[in-house]
C-alpha positions in Angstrom: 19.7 20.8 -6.2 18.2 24.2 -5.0 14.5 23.8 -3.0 13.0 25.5 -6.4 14.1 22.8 -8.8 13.1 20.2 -6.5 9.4 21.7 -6.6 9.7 22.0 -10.1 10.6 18.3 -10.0 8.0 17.9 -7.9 5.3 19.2 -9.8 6.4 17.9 -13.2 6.3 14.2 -11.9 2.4 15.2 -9.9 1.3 16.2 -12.9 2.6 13.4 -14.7 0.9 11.0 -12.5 -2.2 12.6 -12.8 -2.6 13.0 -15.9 -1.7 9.3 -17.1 -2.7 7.2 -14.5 -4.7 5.2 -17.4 -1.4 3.7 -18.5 -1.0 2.4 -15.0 -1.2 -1.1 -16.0 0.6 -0.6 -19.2 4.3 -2.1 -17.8 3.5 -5.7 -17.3 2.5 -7.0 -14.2 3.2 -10.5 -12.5 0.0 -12.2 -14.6 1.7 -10.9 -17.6 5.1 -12.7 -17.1 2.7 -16.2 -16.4 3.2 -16.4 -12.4 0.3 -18.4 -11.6 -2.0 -17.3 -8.7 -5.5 -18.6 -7.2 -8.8 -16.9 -7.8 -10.7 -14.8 -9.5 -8.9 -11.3 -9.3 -11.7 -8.5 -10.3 -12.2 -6.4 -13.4 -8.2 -4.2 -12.6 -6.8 -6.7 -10.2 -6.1 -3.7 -7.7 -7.6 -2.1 -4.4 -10.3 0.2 -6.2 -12.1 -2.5 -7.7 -13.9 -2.3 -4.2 -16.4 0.5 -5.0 -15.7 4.2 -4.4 -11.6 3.6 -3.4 -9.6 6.3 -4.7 -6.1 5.7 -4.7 -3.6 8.7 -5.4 0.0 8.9 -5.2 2.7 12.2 -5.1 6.2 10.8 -6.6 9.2 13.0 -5.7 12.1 12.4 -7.5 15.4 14.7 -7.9 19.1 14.7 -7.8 22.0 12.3 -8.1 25.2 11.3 -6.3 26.4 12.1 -2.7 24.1 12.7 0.1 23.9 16.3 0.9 21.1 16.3 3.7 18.2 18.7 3.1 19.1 18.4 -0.5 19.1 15.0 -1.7 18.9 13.0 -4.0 15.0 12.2 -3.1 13.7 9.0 -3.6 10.4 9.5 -1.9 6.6 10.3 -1.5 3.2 9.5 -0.4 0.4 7.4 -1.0 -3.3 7.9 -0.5 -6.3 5.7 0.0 -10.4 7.0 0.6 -12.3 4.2 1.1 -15.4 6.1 0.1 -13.5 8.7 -2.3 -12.5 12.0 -1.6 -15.5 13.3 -1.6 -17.4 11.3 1.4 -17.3 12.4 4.4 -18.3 8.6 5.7 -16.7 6.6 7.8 -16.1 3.2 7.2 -16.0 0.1 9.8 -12.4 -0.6 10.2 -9.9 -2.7 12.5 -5.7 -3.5 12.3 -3.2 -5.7 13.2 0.4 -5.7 14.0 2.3 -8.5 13.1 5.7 -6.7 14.3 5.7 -3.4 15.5 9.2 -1.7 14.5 6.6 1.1 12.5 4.3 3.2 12.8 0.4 3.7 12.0 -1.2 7.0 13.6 -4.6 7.0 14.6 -5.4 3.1 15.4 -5.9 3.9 19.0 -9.3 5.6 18.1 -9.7 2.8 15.3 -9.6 -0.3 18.1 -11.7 1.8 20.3 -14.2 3.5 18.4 -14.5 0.6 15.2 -14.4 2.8 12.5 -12.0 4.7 9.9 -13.0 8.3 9.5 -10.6 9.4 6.3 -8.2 8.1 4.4 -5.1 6.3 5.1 -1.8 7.9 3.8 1.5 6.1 3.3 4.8 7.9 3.0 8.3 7.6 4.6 9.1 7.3 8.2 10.4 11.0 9.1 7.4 12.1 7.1 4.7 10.5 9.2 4.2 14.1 11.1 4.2 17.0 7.8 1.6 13.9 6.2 -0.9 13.4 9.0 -1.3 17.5 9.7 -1.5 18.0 6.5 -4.6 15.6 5.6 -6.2 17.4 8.7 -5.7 20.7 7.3 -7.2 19.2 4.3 -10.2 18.2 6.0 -10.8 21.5 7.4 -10.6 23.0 4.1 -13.1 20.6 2.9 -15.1 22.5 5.5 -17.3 20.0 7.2 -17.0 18.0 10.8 -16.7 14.5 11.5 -20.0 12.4 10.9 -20.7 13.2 14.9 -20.3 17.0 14.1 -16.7 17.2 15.8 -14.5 19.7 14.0 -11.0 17.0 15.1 -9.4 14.4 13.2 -7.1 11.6 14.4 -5.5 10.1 11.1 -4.3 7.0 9.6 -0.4 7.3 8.5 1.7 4.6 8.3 5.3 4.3 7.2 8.4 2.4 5.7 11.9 3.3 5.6 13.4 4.3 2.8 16.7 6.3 3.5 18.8 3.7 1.7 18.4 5.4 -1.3 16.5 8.6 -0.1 17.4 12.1 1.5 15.3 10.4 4.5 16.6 13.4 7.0 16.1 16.0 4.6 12.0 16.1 5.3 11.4 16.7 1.5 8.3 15.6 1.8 5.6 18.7 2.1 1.9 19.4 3.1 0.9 20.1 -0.6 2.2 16.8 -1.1 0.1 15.3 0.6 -2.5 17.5 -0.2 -1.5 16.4 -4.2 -2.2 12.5 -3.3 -5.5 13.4 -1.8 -7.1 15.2 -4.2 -5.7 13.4 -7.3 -7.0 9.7 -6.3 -8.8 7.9 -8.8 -10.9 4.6 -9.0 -9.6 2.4 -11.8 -5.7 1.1 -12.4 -3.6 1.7 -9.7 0.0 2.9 -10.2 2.4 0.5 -9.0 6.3 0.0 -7.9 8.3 3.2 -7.9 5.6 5.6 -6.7 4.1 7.6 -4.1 5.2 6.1 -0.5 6.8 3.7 -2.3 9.3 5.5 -4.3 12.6 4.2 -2.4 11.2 1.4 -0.9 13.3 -1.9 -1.4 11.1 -5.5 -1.3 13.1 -8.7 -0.7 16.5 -6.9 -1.6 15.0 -6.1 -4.7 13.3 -2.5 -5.5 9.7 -2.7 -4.2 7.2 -0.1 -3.2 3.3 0.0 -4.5 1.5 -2.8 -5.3 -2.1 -4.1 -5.7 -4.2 -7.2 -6.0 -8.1 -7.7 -5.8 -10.6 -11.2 -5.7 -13.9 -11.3 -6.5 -15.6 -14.1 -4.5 -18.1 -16.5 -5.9 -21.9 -15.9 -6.6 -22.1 -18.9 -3.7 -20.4 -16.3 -1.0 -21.6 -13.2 -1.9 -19.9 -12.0 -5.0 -17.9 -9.6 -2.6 -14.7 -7.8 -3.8 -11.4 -7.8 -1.7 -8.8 -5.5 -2.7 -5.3 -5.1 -1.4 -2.3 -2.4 -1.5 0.7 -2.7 -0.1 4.1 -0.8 0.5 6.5 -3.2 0.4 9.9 -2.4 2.3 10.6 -5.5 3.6 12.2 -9.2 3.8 15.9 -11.0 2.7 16.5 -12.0 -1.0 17.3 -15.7 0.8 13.8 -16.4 1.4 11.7 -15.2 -1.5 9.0 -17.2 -2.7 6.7 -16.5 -6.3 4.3 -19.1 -6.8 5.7 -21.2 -4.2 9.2 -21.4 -5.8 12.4 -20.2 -4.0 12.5 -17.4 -6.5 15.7 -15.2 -4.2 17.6 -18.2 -4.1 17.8 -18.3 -8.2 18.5 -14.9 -8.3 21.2 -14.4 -5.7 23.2 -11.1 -7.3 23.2 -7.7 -5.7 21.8 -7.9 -2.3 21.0 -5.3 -0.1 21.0 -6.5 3.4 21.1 -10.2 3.6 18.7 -10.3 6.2 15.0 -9.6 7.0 14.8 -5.8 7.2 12.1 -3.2 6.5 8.5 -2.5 6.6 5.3 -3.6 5.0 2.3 -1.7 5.3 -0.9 -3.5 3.8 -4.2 -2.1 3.2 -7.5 -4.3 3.0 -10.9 -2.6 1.3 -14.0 -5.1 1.2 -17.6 -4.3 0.4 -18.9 -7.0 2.5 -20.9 -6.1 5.2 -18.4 -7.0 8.4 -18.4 -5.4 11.7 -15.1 -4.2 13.5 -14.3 -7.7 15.2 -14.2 -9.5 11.9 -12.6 -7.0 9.9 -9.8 -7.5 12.7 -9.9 -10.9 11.6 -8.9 -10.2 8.4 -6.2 -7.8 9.1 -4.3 -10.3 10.8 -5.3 -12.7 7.6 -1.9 -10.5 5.8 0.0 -12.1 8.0 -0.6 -15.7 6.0 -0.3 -13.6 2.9 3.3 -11.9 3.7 4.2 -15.6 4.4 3.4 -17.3 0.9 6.0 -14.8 0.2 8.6 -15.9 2.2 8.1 -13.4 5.5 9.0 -14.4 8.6 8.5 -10.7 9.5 11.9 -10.4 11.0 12.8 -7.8 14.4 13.5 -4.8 12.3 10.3 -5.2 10.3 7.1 -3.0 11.2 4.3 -5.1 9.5 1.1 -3.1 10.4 -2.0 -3.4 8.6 -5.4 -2.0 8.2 -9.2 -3.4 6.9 -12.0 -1.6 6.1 -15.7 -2.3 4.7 -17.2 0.1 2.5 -20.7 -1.6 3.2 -23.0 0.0 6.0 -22.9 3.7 4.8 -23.9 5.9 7.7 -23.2 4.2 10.4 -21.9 6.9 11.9 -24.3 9.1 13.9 -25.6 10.6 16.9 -29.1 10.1 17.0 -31.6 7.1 16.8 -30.7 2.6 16.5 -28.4 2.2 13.6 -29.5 -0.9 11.8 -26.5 -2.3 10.4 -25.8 -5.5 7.6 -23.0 -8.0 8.9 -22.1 -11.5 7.8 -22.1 -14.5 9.9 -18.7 -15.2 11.0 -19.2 -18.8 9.4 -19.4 -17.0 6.1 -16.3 -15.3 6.3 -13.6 -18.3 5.3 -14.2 -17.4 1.6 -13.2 -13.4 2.5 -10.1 -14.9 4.6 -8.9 -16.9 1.5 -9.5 -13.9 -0.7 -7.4 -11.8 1.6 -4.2 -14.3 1.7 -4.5 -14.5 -2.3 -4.7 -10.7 -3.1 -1.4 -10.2 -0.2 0.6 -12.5 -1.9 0.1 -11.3 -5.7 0.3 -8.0 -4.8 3.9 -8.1 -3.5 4.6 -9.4 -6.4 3.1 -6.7 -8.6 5.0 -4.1 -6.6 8.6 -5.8 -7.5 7.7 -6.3 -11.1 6.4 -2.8 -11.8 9.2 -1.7 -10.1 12.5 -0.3 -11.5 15.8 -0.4 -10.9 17.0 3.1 -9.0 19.9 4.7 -7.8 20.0 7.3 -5.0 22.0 8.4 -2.2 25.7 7.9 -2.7 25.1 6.1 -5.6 23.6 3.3 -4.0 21.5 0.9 -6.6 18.8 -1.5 -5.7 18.1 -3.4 -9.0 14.7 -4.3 -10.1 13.5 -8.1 -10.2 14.8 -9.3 -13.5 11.6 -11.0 -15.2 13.6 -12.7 -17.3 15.1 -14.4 -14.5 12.1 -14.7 -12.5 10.1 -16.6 -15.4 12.9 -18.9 -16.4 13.1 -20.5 -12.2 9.3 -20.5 -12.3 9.7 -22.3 -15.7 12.7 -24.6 -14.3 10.1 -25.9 -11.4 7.2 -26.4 -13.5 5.4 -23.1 -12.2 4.8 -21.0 -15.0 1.4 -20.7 -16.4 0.5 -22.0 -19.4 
């Protein structure tokens, strides 16, 4: 396919996105089919339920057949979160976690050190880590305003999965307006899920993954906070997939991938309670017990890497005068851990149910999870929801 058709491509499925992002939640989601999870999701189950997150996704999708590097197919794209929307220019508080580090997330250095997220965090494919991250700090300077210290730099957050299995990986079809599309299209609301954005090629459990979301809204008793999750899910071996506690990969054992743990996961945390850097490192590493309701034993090839951020404390970024901040006392926080492992697990499962089954490179085909199939051994076990 020659470069213009791809960008015609290109543009046809941005727009697409854009412009119908209400019927995100129209395809069913793992709810819909009666998997039965714990708590209280919030009022879209997703990420922006947290207040002022703006997720927005460029999907790039073109050709068919043999791999022809640099011209496809393409199975791939990015994914972008604001925690405070696209137009604030205020950092959050923010800490991650590896759990295995065969990935990549840029920026964390300055994140440990300094406690706080200043931007969004993008998502794409693992040979596009470098065109995404200049690109959101080209974006920033066209937005034409410093950091909240007044420092015209940016060190940003982009993490990775793999997904040239079925994508042109080598052919770096991913582009600064790309990125640049993600960015300024984000939205609050329903999230668009499985075979979008980063996620596009991205295979979950030997079945297709990619986006997915999941939010809790805690009890009136500890705080009425919201926790919202996203994930890209590129990771883990059909052989131990769990749903709902149920060895759900062992009931569906056709058309494997890898047979074997191999992949990425990256998983993104938004709260609005008031937590400070320490404890939102607390509940990055929280994922971890997530991934593993799943069935994750986060396996050598894996890079699990996550990220938390609080949207509470506005300002907190400065340079002149005591900051008087808002935290919660780390006896308060088991509620916020819970809600964190509950929104991980459900929203790996979103991802593989929105997702569909694709074909790319050299014809290979990584089929979706049949929900058929997945509600008849939930049934079999007693599982399914009422």
């Amino acid at each position: 396919m020659l470069r213009s058709q791809v960008s015609a491509v290109r543009f046809v499925l941005a727009f697409t996105l854009t412009s119908t992002f209400v019927l995100a939640q129209s395809k069913p989601r793992a709810r819909d089919l009666g998997v039965p999870f714990d708590g209280t999701p919030g009022p879209t189950n997703a990420i922006t339920d947290v207040k002022g997150v703006e997720v927005g996704h460029t999907t790039l999708i073109s050709g068919e057949g043999k791999l022809v590097v640099g011209h496809g197919p393409v199975r791939t794209g990015v994914t972008a979160i604001h925690p405070r929307g696209k137009v604030s220019n205020d950092a959050a508080f923010a800490a991650w976690f590896t759990l295995n580090g065969n990935g990549e997330m840029t920026g964390t250095t300055w994140v440990d050190d300094s406690g706080f997220l200043n931007g969004p965090v993008m998502i794409t494919n693992t040979h596009s880590v470098g065109v995404v991250r200049d690109a959101v700090i080209a974006w920033k300077v066209k937005h034409g305003s410093p950091d909240m210290e007044g420092y015209w730099w940016s060190l940003p957050v982009v993490a990775e999965t793999w997904d040239g299995y079925l994508n042109d990986i080598n052919g770096f079809h991913v582009k600064p307006e790309d990125a640049w599309h993600a960015l300024d299209s984000a939205h609050s609301g329903p999230v668009e899920e499985g075979n979008v954005g980063g996620g596009t090629g991205m295979i979950c459990n030997e079945f297709k993954g990619g986006i997915g979301t999941s939010s809790r809204v805690l009890d009136v008793k500890a705080g009425g906070y919201t926790v919202g999750v996203l994930v890209q899910c590129n990771y883990g071996s059909r052989e131990q997939l769990r749903v709902a506690g149920i060895n759900v990969g062992r009931e569906i054992p056709e058309h494997t991938v890898w047979q074997k743990d191999v992949g990425s996961i990256i998983v993104v945390v938004a709260t609005d309670a008031p937590l400070i850097p320490t404890q939102l490192k607390r509940i990055a590493k929280k994922v971890s017990l997530g991934l593993g309701r799943d069935g994750s034993y986060s396996g050598d090839g894996s890079g699990d890497i996550f990220i938390a951020f609080s949207t509470a404390n506005p300002g907190a970024v400065g340079t002149k005068g005591l900051h008087q901040l808002t935290m919660l006392p780390n006896d308060s926080l088991d509620p916020i851990f819970l809600a964190t492992v509950q929104a991980t697990e459900e929203a790996v499962v979103n991802a593989m149910v929105a997702a569909e089954t694709m074909t790319g490179i050299n014809n290979h085909t990584v089929i979706a999870l049949p929900h058929d199939r997945l509600r008849e051994a939930l049934r079999k076990h007693d599982r399914l929801a009422k």
